[in-house]
N, CA, C and O atoms as a Tinker XYZ file with bonds, in Angstrom:
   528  protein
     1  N     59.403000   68.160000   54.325000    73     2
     2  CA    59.378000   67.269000   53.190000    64     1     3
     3  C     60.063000   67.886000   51.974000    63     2     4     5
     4  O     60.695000   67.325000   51.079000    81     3
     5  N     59.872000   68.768000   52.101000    73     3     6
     6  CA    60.366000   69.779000   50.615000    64     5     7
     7  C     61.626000   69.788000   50.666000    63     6     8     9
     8  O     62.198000   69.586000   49.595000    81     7
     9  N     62.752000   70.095000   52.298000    73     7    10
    10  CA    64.152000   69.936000   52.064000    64     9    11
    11  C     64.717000   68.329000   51.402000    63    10    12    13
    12  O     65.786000   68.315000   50.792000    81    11
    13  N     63.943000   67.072000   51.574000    73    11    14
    14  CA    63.924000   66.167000   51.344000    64    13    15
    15  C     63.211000   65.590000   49.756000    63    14    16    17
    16  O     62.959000   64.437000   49.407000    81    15
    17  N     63.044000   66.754000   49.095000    73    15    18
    18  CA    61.928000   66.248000   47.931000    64    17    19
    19  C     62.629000   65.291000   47.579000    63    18    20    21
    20  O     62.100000   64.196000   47.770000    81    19
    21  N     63.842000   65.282000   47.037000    73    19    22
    22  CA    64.105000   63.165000   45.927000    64    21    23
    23  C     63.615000   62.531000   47.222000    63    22    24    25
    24  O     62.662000   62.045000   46.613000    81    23
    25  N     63.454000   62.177000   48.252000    73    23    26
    26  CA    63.200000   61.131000   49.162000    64    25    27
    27  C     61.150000   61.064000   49.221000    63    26    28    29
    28  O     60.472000   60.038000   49.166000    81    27
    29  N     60.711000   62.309000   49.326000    73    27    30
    30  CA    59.285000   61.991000   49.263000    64    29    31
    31  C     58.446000   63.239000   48.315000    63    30    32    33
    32  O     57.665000   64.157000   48.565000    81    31
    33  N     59.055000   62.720000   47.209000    73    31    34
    34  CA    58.505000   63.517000   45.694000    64    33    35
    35  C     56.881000   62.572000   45.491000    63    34    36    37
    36  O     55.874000   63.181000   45.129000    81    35
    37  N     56.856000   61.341000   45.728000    73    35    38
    38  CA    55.802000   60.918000   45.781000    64    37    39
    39  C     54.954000   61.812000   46.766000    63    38    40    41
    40  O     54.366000   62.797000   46.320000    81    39
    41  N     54.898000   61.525000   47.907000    73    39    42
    42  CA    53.932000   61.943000   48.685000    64    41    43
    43  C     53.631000   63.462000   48.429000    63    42    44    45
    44  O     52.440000   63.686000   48.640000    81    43
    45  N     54.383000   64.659000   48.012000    73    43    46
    46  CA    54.461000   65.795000   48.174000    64    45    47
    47  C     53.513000   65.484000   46.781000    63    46    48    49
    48  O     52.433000   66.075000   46.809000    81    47
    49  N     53.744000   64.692000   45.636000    73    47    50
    50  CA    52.807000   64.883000   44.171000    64    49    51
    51  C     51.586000   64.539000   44.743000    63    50    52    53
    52  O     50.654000   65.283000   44.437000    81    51
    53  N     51.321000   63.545000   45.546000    73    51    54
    54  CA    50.017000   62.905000   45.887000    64    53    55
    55  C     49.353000   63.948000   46.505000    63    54    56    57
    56  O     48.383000   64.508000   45.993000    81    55
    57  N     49.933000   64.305000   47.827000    73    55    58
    58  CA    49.313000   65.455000   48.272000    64    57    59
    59  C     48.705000   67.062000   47.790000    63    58    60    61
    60  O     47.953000   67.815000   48.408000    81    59
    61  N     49.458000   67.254000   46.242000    73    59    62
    62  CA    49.226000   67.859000   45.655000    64    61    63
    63  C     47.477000   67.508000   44.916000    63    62    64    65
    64  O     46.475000   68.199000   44.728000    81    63
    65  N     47.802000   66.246000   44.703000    73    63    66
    66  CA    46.554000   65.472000   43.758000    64    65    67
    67  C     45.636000   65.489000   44.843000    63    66    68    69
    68  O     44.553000   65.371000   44.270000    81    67
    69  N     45.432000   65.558000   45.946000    73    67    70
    70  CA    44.551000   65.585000   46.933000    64    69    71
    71  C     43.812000   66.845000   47.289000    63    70    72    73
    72  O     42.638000   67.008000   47.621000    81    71
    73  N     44.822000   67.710000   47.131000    73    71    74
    74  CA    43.979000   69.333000   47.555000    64    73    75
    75  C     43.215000   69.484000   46.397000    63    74    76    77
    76  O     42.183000   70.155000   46.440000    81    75
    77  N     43.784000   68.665000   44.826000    73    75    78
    78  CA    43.061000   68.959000   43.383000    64    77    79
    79  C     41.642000   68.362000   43.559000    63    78    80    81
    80  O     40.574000   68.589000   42.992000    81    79
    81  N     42.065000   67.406000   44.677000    73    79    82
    82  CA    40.505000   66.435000   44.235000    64    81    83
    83  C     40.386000   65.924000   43.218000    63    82    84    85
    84  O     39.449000   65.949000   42.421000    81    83
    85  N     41.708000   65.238000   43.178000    73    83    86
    86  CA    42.102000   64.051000   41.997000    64    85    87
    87  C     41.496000   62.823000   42.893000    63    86    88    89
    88  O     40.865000   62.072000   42.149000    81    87
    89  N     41.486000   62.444000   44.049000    73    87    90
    90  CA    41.426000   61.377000   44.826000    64    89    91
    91  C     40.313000   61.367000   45.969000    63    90    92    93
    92  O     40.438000   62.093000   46.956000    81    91
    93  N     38.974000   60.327000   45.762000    73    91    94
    94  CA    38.473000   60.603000   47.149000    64    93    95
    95  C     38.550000   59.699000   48.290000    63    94    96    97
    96  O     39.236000   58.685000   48.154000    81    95
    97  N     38.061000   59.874000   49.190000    73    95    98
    98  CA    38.565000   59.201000   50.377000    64    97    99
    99  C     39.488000   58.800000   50.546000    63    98   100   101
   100  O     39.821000   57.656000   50.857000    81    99
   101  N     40.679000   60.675000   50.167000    73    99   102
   102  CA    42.239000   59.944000   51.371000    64   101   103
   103  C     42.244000   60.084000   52.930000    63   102   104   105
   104  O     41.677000   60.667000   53.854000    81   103
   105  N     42.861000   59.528000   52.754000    73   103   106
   106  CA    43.689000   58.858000   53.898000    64   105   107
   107  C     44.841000   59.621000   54.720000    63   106   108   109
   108  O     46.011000   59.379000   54.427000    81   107
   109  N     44.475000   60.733000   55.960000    73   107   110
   110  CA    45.576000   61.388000   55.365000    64   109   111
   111  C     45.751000   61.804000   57.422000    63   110   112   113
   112  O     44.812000   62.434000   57.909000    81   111
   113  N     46.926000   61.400000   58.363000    73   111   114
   114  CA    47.303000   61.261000   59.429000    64   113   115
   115  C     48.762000   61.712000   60.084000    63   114   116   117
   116  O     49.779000   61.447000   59.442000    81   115
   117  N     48.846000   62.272000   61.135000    73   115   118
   118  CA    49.693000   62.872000   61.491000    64   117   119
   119  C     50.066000   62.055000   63.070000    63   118   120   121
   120  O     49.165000   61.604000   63.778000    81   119
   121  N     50.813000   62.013000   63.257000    73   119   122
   122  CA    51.186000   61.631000   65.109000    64   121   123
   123  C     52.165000   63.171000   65.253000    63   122   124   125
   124  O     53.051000   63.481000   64.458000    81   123
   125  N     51.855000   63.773000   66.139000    73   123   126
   126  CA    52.648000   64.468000   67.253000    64   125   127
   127  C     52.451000   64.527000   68.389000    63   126   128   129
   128  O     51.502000   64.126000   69.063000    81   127
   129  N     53.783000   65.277000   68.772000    73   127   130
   130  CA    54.071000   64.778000   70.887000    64   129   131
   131  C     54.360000   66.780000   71.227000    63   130   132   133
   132  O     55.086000   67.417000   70.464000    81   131
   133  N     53.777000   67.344000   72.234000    73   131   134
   134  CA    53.880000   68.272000   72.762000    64   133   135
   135  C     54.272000   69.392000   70.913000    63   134   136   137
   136  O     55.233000   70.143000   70.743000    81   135
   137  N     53.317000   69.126000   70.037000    73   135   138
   138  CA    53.380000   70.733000   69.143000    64   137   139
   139  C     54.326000   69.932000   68.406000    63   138   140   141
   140  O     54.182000   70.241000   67.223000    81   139
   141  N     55.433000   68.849000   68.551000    73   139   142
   142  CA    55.998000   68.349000   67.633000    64   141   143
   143  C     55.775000   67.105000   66.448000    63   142   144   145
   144  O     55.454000   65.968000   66.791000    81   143
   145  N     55.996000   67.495000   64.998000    73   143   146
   146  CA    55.871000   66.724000   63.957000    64   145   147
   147  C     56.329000   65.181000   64.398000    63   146   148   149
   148  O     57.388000   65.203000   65.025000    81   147
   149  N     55.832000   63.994000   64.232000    73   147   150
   150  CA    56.953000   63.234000   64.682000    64   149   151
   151  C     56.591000   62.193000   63.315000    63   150   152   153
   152  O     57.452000   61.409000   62.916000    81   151
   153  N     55.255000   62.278000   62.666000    73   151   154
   154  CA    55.286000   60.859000   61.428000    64   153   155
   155  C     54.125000   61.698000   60.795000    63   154   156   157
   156  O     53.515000   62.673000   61.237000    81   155
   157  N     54.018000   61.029000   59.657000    73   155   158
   158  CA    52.702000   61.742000   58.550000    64   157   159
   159  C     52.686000   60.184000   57.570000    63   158   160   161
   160  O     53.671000   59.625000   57.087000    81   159
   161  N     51.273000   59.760000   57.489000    73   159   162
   162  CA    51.017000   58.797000   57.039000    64   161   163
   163  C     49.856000   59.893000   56.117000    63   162   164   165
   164  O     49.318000   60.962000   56.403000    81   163
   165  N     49.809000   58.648000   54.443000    73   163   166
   166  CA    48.658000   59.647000   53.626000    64   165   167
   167  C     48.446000   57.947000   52.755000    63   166   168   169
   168  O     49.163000   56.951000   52.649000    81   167
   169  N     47.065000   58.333000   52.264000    73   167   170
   170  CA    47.167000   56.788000   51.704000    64   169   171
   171  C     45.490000   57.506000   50.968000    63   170   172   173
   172  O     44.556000   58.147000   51.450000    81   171
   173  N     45.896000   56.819000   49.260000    73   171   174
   174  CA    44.188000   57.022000   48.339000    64   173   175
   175  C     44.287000   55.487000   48.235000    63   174   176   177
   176  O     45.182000   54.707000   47.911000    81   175
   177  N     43.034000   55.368000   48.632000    73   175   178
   178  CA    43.317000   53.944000   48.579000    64   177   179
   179  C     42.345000   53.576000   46.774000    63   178   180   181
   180  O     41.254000   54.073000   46.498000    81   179
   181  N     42.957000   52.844000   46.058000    73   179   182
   182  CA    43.545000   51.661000   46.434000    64   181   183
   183  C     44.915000   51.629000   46.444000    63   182   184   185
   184  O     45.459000   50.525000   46.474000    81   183
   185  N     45.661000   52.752000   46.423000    73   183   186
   186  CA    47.347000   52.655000   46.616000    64   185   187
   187  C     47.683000   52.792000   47.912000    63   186   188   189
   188  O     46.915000   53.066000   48.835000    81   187
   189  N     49.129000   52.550000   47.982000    73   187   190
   190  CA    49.910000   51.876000   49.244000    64   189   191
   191  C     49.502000   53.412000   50.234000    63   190   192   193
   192  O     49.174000   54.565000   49.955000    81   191
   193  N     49.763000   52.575000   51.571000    73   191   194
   194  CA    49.655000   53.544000   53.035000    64   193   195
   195  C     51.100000   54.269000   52.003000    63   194   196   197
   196  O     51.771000   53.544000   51.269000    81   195
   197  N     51.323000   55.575000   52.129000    73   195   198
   198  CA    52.886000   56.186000   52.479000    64   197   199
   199  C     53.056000   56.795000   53.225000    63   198   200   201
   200  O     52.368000   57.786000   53.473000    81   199
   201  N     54.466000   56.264000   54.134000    73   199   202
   202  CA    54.746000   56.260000   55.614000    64   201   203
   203  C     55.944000   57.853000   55.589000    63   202   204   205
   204  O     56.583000   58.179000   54.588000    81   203
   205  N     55.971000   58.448000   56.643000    73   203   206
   206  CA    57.613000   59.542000   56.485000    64   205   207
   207  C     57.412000   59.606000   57.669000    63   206   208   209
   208  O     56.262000   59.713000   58.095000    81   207
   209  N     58.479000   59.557000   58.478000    73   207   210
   210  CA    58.888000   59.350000   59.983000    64   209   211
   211  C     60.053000   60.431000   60.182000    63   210   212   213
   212  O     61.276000   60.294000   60.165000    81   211
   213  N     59.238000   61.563000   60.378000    73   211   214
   214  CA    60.153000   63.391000   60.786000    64   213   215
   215  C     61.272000   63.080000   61.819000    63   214   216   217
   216  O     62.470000   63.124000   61.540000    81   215
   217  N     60.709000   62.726000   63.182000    73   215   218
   218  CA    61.878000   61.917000   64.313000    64   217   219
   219  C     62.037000   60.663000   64.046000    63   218   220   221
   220  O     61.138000   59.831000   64.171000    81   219
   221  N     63.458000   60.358000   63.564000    73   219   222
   222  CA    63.614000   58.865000   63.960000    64   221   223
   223  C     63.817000   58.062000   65.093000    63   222   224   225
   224  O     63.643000   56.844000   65.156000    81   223
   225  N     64.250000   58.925000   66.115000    73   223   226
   226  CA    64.222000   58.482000   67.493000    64   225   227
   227  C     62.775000   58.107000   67.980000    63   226   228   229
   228  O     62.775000   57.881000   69.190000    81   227
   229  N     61.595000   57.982000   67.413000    73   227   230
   230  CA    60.479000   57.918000   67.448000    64   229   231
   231  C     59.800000   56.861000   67.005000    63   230   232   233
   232  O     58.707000   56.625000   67.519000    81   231
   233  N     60.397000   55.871000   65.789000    73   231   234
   234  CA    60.068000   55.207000   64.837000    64   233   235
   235  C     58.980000   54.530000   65.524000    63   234   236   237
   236  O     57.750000   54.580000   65.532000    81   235
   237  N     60.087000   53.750000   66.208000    73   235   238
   238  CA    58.963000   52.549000   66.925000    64   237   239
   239  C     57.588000   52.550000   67.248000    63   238   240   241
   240  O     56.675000   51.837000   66.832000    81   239
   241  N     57.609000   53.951000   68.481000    73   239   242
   242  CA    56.855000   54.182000   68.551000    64   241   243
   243  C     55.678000   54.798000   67.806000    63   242   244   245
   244  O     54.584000   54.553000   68.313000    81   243
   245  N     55.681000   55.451000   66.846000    73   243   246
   246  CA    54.861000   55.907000   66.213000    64   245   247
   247  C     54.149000   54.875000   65.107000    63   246   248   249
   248  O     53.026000   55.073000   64.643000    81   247
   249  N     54.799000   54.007000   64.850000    73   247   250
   250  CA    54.700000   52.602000   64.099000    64   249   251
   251  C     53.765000   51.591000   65.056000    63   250   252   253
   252  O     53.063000   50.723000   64.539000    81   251
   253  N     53.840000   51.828000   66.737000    73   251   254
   254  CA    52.782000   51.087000   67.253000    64   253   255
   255  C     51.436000   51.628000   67.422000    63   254   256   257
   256  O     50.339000   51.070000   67.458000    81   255
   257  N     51.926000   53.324000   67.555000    73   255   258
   258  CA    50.270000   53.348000   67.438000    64   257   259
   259  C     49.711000   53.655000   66.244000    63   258   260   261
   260  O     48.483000   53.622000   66.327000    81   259
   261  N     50.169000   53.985000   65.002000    73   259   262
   262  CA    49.849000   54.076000   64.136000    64   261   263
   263  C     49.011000   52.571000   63.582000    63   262   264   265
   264  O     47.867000   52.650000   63.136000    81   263
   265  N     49.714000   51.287000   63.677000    73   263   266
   266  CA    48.963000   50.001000   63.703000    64   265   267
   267  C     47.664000   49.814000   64.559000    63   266   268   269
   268  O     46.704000   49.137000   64.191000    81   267
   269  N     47.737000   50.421000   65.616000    73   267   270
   270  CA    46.686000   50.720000   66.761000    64   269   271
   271  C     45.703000   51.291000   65.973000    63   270   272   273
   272  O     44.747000   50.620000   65.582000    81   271
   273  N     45.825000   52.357000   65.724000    73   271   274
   274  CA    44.925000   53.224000   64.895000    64   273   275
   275  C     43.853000   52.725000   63.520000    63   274   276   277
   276  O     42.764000   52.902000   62.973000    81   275
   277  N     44.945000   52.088000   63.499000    73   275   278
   278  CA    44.289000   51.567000   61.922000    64   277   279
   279  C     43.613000   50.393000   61.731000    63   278   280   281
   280  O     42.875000   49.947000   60.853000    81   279
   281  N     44.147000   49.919000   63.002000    73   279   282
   282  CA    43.077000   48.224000   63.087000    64   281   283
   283  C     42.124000   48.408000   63.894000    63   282   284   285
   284  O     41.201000   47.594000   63.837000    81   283
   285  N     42.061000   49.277000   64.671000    73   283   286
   286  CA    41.049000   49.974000   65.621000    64   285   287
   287  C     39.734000   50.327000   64.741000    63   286   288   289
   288  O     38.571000   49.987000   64.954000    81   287
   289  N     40.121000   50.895000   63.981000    73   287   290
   290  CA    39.404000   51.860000   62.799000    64   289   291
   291  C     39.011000   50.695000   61.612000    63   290   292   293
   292  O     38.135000   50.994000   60.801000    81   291
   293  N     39.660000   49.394000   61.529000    73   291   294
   294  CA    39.566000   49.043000   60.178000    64   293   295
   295  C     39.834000   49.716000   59.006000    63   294   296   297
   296  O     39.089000   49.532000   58.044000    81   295
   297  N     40.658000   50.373000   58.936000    73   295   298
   298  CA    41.597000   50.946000   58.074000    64   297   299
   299  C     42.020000   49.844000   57.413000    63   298   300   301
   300  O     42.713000   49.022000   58.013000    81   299
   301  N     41.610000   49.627000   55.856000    73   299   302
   302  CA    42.352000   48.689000   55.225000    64   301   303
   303  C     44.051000   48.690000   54.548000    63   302   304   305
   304  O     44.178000   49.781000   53.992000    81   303
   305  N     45.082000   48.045000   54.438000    73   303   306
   306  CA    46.520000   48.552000   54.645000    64   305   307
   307  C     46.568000   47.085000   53.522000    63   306   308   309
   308  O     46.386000   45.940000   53.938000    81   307
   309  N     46.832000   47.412000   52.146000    73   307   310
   310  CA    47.130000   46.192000   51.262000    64   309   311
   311  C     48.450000   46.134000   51.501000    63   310   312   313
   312  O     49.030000   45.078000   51.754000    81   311
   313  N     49.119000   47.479000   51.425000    73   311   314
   314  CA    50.773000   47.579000   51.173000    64   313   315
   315  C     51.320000   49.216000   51.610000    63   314   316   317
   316  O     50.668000   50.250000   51.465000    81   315
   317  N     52.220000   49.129000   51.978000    73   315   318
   318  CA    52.931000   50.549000   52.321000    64   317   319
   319  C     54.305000   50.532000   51.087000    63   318   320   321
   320  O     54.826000   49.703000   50.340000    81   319
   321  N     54.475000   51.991000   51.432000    73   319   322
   322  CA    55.592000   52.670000   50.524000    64   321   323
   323  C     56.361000   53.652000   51.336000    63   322   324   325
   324  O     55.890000   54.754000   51.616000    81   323
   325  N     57.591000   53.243000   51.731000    73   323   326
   326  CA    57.927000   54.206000   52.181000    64   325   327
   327  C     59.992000   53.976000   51.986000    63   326   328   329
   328  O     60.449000   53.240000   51.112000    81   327
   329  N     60.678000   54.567000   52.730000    73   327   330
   330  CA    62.232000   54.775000   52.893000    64   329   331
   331  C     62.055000   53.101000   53.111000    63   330   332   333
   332  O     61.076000   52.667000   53.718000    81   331
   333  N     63.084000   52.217000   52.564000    73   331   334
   334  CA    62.777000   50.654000   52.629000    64   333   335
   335  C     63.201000   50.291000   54.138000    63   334   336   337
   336  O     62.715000   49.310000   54.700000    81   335
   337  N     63.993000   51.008000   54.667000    73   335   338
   338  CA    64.220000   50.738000   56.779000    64   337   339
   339  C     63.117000   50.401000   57.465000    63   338   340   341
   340  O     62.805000   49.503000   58.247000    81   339
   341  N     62.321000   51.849000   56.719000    73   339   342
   342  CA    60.589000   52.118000   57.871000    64   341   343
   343  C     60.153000   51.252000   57.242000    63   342   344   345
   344  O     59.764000   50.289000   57.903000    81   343
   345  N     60.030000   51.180000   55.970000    73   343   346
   346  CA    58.879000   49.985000   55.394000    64   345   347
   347  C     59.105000   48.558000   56.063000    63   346   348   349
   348  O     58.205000   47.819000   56.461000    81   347
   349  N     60.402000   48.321000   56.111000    73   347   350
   350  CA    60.503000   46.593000   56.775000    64   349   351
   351  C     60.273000   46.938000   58.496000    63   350   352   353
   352  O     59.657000   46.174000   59.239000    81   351
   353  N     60.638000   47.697000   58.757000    73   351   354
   354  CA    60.141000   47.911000   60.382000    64   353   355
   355  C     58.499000   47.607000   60.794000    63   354   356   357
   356  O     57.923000   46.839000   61.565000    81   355
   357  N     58.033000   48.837000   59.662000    73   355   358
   358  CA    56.453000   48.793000   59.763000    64   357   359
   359  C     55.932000   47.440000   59.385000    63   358   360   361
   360  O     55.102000   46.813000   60.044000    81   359
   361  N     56.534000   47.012000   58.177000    73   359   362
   362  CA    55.737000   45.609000   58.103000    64   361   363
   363  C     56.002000   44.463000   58.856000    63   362   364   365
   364  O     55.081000   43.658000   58.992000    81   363
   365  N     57.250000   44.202000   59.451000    73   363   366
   366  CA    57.717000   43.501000   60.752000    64   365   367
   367  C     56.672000   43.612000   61.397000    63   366   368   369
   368  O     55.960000   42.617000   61.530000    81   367
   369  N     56.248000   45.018000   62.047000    73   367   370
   370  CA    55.517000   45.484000   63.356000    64   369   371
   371  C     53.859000   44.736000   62.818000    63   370   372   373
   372  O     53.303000   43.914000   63.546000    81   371
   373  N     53.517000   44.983000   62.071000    73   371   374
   374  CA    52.367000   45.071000   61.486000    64   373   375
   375  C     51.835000   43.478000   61.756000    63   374   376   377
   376  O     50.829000   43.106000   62.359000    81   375
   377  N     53.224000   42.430000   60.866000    73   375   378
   378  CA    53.395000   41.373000   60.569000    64   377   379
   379  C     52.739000   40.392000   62.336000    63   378   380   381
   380  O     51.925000   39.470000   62.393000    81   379
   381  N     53.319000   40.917000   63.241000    73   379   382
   382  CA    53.453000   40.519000   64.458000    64   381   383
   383  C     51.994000   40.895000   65.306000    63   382   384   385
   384  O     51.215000   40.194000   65.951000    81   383
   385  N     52.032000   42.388000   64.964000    73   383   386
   386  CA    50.162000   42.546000   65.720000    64   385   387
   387  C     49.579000   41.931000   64.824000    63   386   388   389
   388  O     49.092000   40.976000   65.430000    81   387
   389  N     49.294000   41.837000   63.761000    73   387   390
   390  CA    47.709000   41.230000   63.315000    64   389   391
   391  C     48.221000   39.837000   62.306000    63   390   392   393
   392  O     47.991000   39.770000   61.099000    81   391
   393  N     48.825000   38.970000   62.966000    73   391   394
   394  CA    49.196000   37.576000   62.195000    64   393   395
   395  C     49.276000   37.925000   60.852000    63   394   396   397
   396  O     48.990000   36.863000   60.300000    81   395
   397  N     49.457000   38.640000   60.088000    73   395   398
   398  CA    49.175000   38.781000   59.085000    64   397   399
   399  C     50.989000   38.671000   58.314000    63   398   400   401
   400  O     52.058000   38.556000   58.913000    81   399
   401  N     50.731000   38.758000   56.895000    73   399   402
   402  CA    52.112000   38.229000   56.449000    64   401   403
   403  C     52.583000   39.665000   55.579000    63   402   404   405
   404  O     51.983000   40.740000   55.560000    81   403
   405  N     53.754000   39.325000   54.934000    73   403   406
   406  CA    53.941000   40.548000   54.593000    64   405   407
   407  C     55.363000   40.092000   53.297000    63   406   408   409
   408  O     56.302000   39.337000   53.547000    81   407
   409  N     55.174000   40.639000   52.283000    73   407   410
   410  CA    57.087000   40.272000   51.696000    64   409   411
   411  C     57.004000   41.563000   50.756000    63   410   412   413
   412  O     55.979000   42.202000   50.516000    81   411
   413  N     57.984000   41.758000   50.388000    73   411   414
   414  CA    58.806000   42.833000   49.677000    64   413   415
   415  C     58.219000   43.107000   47.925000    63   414   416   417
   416  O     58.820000   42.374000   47.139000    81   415
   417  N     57.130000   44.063000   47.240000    73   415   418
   418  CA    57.232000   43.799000   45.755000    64   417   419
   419  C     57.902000   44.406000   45.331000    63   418   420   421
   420  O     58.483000   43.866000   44.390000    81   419
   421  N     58.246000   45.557000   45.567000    73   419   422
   422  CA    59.856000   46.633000   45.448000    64   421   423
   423  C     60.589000   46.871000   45.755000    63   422   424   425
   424  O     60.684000   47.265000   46.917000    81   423
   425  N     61.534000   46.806000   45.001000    73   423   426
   426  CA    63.124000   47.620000   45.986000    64   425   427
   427  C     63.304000   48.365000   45.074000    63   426   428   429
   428  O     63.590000   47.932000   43.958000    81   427
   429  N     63.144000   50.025000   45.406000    73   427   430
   430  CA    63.754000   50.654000   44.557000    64   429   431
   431  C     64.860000   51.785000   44.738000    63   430   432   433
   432  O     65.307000   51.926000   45.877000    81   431
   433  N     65.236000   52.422000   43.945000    73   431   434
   434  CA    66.130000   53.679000   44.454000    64   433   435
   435  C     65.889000   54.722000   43.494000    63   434   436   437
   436  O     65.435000   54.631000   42.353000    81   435
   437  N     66.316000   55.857000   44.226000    73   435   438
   438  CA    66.356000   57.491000   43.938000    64   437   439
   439  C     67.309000   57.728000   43.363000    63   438   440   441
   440  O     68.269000   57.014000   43.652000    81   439
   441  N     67.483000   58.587000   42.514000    73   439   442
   442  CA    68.864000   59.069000   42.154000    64   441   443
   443  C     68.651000   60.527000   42.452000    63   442   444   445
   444  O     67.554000   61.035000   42.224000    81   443
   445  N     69.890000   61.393000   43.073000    73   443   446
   446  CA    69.598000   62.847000   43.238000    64   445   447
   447  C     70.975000   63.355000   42.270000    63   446   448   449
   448  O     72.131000   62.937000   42.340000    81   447
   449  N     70.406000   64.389000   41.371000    73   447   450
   450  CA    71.704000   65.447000   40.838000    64   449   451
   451  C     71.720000   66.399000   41.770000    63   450   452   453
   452  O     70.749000   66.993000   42.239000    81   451
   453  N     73.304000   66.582000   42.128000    73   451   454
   454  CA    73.260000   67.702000   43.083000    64   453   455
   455  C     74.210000   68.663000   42.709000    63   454   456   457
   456  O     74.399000   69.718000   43.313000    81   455
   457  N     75.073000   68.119000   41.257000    73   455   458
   458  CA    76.025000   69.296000   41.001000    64   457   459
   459  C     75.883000   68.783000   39.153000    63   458   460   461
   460  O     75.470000   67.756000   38.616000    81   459
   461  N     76.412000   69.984000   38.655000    73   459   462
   462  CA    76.101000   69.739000   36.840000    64   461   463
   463  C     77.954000   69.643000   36.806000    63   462   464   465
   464  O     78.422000   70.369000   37.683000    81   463
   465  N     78.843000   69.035000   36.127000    73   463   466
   466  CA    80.039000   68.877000   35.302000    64   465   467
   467  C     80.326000   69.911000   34.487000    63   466   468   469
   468  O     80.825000   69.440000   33.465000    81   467
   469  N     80.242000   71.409000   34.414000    73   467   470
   470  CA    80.069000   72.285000   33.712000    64   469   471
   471  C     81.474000   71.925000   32.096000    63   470   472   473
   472  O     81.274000   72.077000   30.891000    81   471
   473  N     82.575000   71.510000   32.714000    73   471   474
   474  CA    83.265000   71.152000   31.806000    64   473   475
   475  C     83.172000   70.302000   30.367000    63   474   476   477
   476  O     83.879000   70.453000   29.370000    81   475
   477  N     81.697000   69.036000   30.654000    73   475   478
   478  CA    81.516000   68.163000   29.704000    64   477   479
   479  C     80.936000   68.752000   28.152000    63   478   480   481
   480  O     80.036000   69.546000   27.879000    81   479
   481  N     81.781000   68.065000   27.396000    73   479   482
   482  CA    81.415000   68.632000   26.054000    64   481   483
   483  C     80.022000   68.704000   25.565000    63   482   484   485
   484  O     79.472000   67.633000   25.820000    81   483
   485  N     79.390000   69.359000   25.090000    73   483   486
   486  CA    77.947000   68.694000   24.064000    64   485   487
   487  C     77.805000   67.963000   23.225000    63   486   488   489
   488  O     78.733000   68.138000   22.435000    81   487
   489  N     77.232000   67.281000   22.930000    73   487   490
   490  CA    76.803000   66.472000   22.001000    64   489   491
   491  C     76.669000   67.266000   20.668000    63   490   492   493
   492  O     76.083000   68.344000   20.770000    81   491
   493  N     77.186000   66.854000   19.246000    73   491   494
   494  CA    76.718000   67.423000   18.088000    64   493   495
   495  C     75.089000   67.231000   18.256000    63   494   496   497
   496  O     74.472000   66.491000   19.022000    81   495
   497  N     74.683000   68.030000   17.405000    73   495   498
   498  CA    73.230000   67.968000   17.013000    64   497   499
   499  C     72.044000   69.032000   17.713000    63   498   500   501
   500  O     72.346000   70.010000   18.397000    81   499
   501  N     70.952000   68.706000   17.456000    73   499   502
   502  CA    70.058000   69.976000   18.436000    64   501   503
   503  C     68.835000   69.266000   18.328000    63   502   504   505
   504  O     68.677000   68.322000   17.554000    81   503
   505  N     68.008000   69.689000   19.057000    73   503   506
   506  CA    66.749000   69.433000   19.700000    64   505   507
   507  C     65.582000   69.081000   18.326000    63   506   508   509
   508  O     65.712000   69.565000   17.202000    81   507
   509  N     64.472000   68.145000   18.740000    73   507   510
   510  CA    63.636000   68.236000   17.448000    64   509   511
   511  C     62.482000   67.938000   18.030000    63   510   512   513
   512  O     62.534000   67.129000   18.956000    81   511
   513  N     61.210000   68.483000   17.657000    73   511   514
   514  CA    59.976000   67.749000   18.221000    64   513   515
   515  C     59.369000   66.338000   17.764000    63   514   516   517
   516  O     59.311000   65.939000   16.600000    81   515
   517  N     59.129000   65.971000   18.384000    73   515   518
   518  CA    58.815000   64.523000   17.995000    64   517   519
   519  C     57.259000   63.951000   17.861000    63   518   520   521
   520  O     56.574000   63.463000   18.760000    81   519
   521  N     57.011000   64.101000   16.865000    73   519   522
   522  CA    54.947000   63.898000   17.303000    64   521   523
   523  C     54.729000   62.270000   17.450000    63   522   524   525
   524  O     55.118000   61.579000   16.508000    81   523
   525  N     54.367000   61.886000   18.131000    73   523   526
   526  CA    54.006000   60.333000   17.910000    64   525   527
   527  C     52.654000   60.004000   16.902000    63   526   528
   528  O     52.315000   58.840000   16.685000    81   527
């Protein structure tokens, strides 16, 4: 997750807030196959399931039993958050096992800096504190 932080800076903060015991009763699930990572689901509820899918050659599958799991369990699922691919996959999948409906309240995007313009001029002026 960490080579990936702009993609799951959420989950890595949440999970942080979780070892703090900022949050109780998370929510917090793994699928692997023979010692391998393959999905990590974490969810405080009342915020969204968040989904990260390590193998993508896996998706599907880990998306069926993960639904398995959770309706099995009564795991309540208002909304997920995740890469918007898996999210419409999962809620497709979801949509189809348990009649249930599903539509889009976000679309958002990341921005990553990955190099600084060392050439660009500065701005006149300098820094000031600002008290509100």
């Amino acid at each position: 997750m960490e080579e990936n932080e702009d993609k799951f800076s959420l989950f890595l903060g949440v999970l942080k807030g979780i070892k703090a015991g900022a949050y109780k009763n998370p929510y917090m699930a793994t699928i692997e196959e023979n010692g391998q990572l393959l999905a990590i689901f974490q969810m405080t509820p009342p915020h969204p399931l968040n989904i990260i899918f390590v193998d993508e050659n896996q998706i599907s599958t880990c998306i069926d039993l993960c639904i398995s799991e959770l309706t099995k369990h009564a795991v309540p699922v208002a909304s997920i958050i995740s890469v918007k691919e898996w999210a419409v996959l999962f809620a497709q999948k979801w949509q189809e096992k348990t009649d249930g409906n599903y539509s889009l309240m976000m679309d958002q995007g990341l921005y990553r800096l990955d190099q600084v313009e060392e050439s660009l001029e500065m701005s006149p002026g300098e820094m000031a504190l600002c008290n509100d």
